[in-house]
C-alpha positions as CSV (number, residue, x, y, z in Angstrom):
1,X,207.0,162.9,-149.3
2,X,209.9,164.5,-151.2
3,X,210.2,165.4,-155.0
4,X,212.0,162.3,-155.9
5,X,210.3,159.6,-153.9
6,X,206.9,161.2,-155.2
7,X,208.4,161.3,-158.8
8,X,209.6,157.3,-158.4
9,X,206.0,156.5,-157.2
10,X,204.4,158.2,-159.9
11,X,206.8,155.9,-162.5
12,X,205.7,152.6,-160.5
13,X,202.0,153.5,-161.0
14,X,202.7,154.4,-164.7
15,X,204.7,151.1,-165.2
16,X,202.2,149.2,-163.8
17,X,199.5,149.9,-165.6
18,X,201.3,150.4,-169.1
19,X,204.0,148.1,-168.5
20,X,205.8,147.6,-172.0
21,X,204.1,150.2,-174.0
22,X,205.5,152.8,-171.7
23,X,208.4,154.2,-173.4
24,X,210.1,157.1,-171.9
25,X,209.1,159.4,-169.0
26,X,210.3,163.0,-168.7
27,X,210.6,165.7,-165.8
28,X,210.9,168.8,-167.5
29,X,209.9,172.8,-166.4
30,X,211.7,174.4,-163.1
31,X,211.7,171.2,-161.3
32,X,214.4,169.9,-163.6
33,X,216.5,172.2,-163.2
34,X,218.1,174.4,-160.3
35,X,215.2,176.6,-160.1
36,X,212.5,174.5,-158.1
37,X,210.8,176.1,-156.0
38,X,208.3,173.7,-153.8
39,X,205.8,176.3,-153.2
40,X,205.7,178.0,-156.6
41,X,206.9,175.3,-159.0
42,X,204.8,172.6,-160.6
43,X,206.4,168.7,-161.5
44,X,205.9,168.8,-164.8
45,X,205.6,165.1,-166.6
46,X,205.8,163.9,-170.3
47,X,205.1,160.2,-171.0
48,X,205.7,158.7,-174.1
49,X,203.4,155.1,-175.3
50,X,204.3,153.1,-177.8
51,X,200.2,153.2,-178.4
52,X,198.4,155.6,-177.5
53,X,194.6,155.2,-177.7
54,X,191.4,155.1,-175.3
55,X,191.9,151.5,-174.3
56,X,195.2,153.1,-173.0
57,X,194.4,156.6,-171.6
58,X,192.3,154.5,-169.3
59,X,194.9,152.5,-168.1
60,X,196.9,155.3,-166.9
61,X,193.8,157.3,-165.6
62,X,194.0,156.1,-162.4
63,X,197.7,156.9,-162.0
64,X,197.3,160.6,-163.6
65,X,194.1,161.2,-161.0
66,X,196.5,160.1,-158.2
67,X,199.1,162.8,-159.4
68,X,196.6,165.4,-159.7
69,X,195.6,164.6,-156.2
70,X,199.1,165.4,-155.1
71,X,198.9,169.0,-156.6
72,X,200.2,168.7,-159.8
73,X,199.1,169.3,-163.6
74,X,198.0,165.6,-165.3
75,X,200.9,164.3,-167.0
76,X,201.2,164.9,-171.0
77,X,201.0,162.2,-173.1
78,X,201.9,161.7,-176.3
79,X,202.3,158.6,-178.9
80,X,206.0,158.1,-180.4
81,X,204.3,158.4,-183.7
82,X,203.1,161.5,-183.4
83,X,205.7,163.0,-181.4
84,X,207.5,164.9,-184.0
85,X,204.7,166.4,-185.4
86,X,203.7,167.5,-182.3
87,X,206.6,169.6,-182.0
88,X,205.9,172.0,-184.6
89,X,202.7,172.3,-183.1
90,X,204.5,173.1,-179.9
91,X,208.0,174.5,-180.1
92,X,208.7,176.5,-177.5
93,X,207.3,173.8,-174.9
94,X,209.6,171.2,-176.8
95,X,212.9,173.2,-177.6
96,X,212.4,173.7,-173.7
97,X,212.3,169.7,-173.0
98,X,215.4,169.3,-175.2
99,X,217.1,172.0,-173.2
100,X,216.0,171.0,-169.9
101,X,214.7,167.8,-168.4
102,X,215.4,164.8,-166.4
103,X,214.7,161.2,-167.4
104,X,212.4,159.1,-165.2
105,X,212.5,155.9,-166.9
106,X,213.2,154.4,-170.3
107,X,214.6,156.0,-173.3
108,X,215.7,159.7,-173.5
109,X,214.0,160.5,-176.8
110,X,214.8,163.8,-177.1
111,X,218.5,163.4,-177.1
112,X,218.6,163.6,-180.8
113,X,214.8,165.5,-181.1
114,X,215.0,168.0,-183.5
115,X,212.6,170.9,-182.9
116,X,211.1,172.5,-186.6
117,X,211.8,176.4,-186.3
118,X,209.2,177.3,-188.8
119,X,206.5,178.5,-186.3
120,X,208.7,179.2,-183.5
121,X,209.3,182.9,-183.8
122,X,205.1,183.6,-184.1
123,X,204.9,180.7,-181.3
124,X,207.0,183.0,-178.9
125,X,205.4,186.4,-179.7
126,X,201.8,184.7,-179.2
127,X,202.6,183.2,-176.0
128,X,204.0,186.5,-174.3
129,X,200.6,187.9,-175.3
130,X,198.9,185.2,-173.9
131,X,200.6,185.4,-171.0
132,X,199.5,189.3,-170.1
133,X,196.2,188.5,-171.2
134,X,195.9,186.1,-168.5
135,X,197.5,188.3,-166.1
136,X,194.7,190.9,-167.2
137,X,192.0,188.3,-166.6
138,X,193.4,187.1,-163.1
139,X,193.7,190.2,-161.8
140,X,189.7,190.9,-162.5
141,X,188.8,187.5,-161.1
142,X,191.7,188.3,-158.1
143,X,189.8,191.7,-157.5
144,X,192.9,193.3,-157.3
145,X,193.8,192.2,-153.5
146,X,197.2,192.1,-152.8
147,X,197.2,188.6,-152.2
148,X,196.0,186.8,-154.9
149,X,197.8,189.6,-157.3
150,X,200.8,188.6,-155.9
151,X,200.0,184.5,-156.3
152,X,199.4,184.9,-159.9
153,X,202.9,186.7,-160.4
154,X,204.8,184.2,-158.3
155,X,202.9,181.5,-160.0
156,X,203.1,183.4,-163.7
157,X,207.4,184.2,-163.2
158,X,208.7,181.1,-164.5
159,X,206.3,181.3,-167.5
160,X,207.6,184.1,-168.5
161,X,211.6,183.1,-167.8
162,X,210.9,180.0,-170.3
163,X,209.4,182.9,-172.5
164,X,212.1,185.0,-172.6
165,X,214.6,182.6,-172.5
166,X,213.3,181.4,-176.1
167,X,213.0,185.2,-177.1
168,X,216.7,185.6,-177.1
169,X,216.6,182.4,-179.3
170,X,214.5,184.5,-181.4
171,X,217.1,187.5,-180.9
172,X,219.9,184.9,-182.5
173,X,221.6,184.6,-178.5
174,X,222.3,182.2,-176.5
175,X,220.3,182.4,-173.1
176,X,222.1,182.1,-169.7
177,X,221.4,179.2,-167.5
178,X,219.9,181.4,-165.0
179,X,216.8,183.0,-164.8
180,X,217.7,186.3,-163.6
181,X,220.8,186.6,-166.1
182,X,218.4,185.8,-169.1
183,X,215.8,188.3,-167.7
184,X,218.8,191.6,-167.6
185,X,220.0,190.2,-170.8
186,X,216.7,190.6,-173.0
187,X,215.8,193.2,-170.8
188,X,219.0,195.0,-172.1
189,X,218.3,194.1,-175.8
190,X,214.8,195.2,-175.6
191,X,214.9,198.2,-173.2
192,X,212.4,197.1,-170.5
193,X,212.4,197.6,-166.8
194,X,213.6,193.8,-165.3
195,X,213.1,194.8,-161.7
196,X,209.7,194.0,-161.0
197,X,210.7,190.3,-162.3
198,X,213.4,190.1,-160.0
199,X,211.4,191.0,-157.0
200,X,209.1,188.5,-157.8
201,X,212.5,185.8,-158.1
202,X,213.3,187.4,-155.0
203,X,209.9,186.3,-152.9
204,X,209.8,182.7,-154.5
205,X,213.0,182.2,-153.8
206,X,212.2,183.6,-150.3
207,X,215.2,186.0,-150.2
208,X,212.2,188.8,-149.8
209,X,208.7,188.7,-147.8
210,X,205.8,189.3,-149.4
211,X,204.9,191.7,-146.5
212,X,208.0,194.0,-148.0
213,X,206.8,194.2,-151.2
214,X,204.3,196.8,-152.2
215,X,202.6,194.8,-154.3
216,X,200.2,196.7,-156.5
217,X,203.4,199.0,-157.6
218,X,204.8,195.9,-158.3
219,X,202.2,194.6,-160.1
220,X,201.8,197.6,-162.3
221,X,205.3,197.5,-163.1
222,X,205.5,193.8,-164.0
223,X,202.5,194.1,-166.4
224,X,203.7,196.5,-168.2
225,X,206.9,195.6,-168.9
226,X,206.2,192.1,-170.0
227,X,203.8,194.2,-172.5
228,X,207.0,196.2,-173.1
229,X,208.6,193.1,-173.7
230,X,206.4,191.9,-176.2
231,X,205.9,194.8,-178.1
232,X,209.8,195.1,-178.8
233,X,210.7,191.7,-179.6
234,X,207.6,192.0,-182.2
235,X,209.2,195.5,-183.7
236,X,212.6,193.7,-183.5
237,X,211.5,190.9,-184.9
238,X,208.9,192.2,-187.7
239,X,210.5,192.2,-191.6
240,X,211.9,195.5,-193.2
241,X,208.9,198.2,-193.8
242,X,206.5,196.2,-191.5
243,X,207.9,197.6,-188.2
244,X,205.9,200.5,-187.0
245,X,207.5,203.4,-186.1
């Protein structure tokens, strides 16, 4: 089944089981844009209820299980009530929605969403760390083989685009539409090696066999510039006399 008869099935089952309380529902991540990838990239789904309690989270259970069956994370959901607040718990994930999505059904809420800045430059830092610390970790679980080192930077690359995309928000830049162009340009402003993300881009996008790639030099290389990465956009972004030198 393709992406958009398995994304219109997924609104039936939703509709049917929520049927007027259902609001909006949002594609958002890679597959909304131009850089889906069907091996590498997740369909992300956001569903807004009018009402959002346990009565019905288990109306929509059985449609959720059936999209997690398919291969893909459980759809978000959120109350229109509390969506606001939620995005200055989560800024980077919503200033991403508002930049990129596609509407399923109902009513595009985000149109006119305004995203609250105050946490977002900590929110961006944080997440880059986060990000390496889980490369860290899957790399111990991976036991280094080439394989699975180079699953968890195929499946880790568009993570860290949406990252640095909203670090040259940080920066005071626009980002380019493309991945590659926003990876040179904050690569540019913060003096890190963007090769080993690009061969990465390269191999999802297929351009490159795995085989080709010697992976743990790649590896090495991608780790620590996404460190390199973080630590400069934390100097550059650190108050006067708080930067280390």
């Amino acid at each position: 089944m393709n992406k958009e008869k398995l994304l219109q099935e997924l609104v039936e089952k939703l509709t049917s089981a929520s049927g007027p309380n259902l609001e909006a529902v949002v594609l958002y991540g890679s597959a909304a844009g131009e850089e889906f990838h069907e091996s590498y990239s997740d369909l992300n789904v956001l569903c807004v209820l009018k009402r959002l309690d346990g009565s019905e989270m288990e109306r929509v259970s059985s449609a959720s299980r059936w999209w997690v069956k398919k291969g893909h994370p459980a759809p978000l959901l959120f109350g229109r009530d509390e969506l606001q607040a939620m995005a200055g718990v989560f800024p980077i994930e919503f200033l991403d929605i508002k930049s990129k999505r596609k509407l399923l059904y109902g009513e595009d809420l985000f149109a006119s969403f305004e995203v609250p800045m105050k946490l977002y430059r900590s929110a961006v830092e944080r997440e880059l760390v986060v990000n390496i610390v889980r490369l860290r970790q899957g790399s111990l679980a991976a036991g280094l083989k080439a394989k699975n080192l180079m699953r968890l930077m195929t499946a880790s690359a568009s993570s860290f685009m949406t990252l640095f995309r909203n670090a040259l928000l940080v920066l005071g830049e626009q980002p380019p539409k493309s991945s590659r162009e926003v990876v040179d340009r904050l690569a540019a402003r913060l003096g890190f090696d963007a090769s080993p993300f690009h061969v990465i881009w390269d191999v999802r996008e297929r351009k490159r066999k795995e085989k080709s790639v010697d992976v743990r030099s790649v590896w090495v290389a991608y780790v620590e510039n996404a460190q390199r990465a973080a630590d400069a956009l934390r100097q550059e972004s650190a108050p006067p006399g708080q930067q280390s030198s």
